[in-house]
N, C-alpha and C positions, 0 to 999 in steps of 0.2 A: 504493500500500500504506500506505497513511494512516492512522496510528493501531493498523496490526498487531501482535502480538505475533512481530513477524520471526525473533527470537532463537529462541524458542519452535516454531516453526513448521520452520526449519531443520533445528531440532536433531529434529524427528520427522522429516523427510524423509529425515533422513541413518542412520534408524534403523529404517524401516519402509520396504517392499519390496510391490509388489503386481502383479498381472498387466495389471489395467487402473484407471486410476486417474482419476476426472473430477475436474473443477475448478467446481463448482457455482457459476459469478459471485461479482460483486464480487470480484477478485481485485486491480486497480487501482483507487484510489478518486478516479476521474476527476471526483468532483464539488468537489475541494478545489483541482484546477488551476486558476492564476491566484491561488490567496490563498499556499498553501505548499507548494509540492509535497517530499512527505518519501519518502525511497528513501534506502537506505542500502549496505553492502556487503554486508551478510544478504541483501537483498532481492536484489542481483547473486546473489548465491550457492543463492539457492531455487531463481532459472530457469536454474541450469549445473545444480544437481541433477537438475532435473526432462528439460531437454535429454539431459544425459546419459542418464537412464533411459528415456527415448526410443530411445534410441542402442541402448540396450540390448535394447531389442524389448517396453518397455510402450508400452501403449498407451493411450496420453492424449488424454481428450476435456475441452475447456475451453468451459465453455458458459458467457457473456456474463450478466451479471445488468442490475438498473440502474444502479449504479454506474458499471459499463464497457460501458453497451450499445454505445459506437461502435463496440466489435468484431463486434456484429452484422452489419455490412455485411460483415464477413470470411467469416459463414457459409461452410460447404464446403469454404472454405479448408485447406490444411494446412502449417506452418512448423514444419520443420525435425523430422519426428515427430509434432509436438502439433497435432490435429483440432478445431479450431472448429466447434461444433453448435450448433445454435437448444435442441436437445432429445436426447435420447441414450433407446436403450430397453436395457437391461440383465438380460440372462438367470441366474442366479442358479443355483448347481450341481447347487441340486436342482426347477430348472424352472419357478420363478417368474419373469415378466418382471412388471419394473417398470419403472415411466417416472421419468425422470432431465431436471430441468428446475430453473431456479431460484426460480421461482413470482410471478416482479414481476407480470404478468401476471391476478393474480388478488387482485391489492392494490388497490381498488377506488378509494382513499384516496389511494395515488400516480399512479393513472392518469390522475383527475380534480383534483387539484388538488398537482399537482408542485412548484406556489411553493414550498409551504406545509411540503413532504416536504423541498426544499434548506435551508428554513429549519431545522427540526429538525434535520437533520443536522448543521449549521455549531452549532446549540446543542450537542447531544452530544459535537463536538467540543470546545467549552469548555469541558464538565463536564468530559472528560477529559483535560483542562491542569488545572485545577482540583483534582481528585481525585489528582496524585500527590502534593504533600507529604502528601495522609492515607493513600496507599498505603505511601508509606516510612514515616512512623508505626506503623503497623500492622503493618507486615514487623517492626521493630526489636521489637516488644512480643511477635510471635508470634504474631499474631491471623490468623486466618482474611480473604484477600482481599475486600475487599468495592469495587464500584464506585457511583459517585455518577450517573455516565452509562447503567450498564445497570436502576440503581434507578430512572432516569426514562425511558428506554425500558420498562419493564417494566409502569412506572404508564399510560404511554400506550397500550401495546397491551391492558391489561384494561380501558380506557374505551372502546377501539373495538369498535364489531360487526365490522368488517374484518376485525380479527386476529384476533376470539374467535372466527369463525369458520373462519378462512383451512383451516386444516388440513379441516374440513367437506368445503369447494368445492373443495380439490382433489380428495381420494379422489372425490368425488360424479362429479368430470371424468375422473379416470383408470379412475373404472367405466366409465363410459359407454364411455370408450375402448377397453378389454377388458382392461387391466393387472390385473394382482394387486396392484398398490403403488405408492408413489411415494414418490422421493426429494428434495428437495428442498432450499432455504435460502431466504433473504431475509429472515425475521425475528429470525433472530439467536439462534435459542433452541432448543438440542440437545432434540429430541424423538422419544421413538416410541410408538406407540397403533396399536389395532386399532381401524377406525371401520366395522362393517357389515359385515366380514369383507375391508375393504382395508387394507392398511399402511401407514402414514403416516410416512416419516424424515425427520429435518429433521437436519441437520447440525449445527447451532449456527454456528460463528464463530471467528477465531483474531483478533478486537480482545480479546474477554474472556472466552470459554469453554475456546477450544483443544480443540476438540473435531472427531472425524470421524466417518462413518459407513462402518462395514466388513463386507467377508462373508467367512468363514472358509471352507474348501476344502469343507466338506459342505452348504456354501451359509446357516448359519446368520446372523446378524447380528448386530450390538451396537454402538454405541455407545461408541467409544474419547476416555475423558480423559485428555490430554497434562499431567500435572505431575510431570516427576522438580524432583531438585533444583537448587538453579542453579548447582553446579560441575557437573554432569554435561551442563548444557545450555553451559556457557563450555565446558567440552572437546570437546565437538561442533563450536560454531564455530570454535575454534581449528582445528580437524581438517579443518574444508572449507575453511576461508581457505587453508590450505596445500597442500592438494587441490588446489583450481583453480587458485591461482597454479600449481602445474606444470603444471597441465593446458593455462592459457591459454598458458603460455612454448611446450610443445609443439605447441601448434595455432600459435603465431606463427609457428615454423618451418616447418610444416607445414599452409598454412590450407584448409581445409577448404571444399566446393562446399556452399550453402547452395541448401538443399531447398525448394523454393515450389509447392506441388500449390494447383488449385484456381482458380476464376473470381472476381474483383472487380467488383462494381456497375459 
């Protein structure tokens, strides 16, 4: 979870409720293993959330990006609740299915020259060491968030035909397939558009958008941005830190059969 907005991210989980919930990739950012690896007590506290609501009878599908593809050999798998898919199809309440995938696959630019993709990636990372004295700058003045990382992300996917097109190639593939839509991430950049009369969502990101994509009970959709204020997101963490410490003291006494469905390579 390298570079997350953990804080942020927590404090939506511990705030919003849903029946079934995916986890569109990249959720570990297993390409920064071996230089730092960053996890903190947020990031303990997001997978007792999401375990617990498991527990609770949602149903969580966590599908692998490139980041954390080595979960892919997990495919089928199920731990403890939460369902590892390659891909997820998602019926919608008022009778749309969409296809629910992370889309690395249709990155044409990571597929073919991966070097080149870790390389950017370890940049973006320094931009975003880089950018926080101007991020606290900026907080202290009032000024509207800006990133240095996602303004060179942003520069590089309108020089690619890759990206310009990405959202293109998927609808073009989830036609073919017979879906009404597709949900997706990988590029980092909260989107929705009608292309041909298919759907196209892109989740965005919780490094610097904090954004998710949701369907309300009549099957509508929209686009959720995450920005209350930051005491309201510090009382939230405080409220789960506290939470699972009783929760983990009760499972100490009481330890619980750990659930493992599912076949390994």
């Amino acid at each position: 979870m390298n570079g997350i907005k953990s804080a942020e991210l927590l404090a939506f989980l511990e705030t919003h409720d849903a029946e079934t919930i995916y986890l569109v990739g990249d959720i570990i950012d297993q390409w920064v293993l071996g230089r730092k690896w960053s996890w903190n007590e947020d990031c303990d506290n997001i997978l007792r959330n999401l375990m617990l609501k498991a527990e609770r009878g949602t149903n969580i599908v966590y599908i692998p990006g490139n980041h954390d593809d080595s979960f892919r050999s997990w495919v089928n798998a199920s731990i403890n609740g939460i369902s590892i898919k390659r891909e997820a199809v998602h019926m919608t309440a008022d009778g749309r299915r969409l296809w629910v995938i992370h889309g690395d696959e249709f990155d044409l630019f990571m597929q073919h020259t991966k070097f080149l993709c870790h390389l950017g990636h370890f940049g973006c990372q320094l931009l975003m060491k880089f950018n926080r004295p101007v991020a606290w700058v900026r907080r202290r003045l009032g000024l509207k968030p800006w990133s240095l990382a996602v303004a060179a992300r942003r520069a590089l996917q309108k020089s690619s035909k890759t990206f310009r097109r990405f959202s293109k190639t998927v609808t073009d593939e989830a036609r073919r397939l017979g879906y009404d839509g597709v949900v997706c991430g990988h590029i980092h950049r909260a989107e929705h558009k009608l292309i041909d009369g298919i759907e196209y969502w892109n989740d965005g990101d919780w490094v610097d958008s904090c954004t998710a994509t949701a369907e309300a009970m009549d099957g509508t959709m929209s686009t959720l941005h995450y920005s209350p204020h930051s005491s309201t997101i510090e009382w939230l963490r405080q409220r789960a830190s506290v939470r699972y410490e009783d929760r983990d003291m009760t499972l100490l006494n009481n330890p619980p059969t750990l659930l493992f469905q599912g076949v390994l390579p």
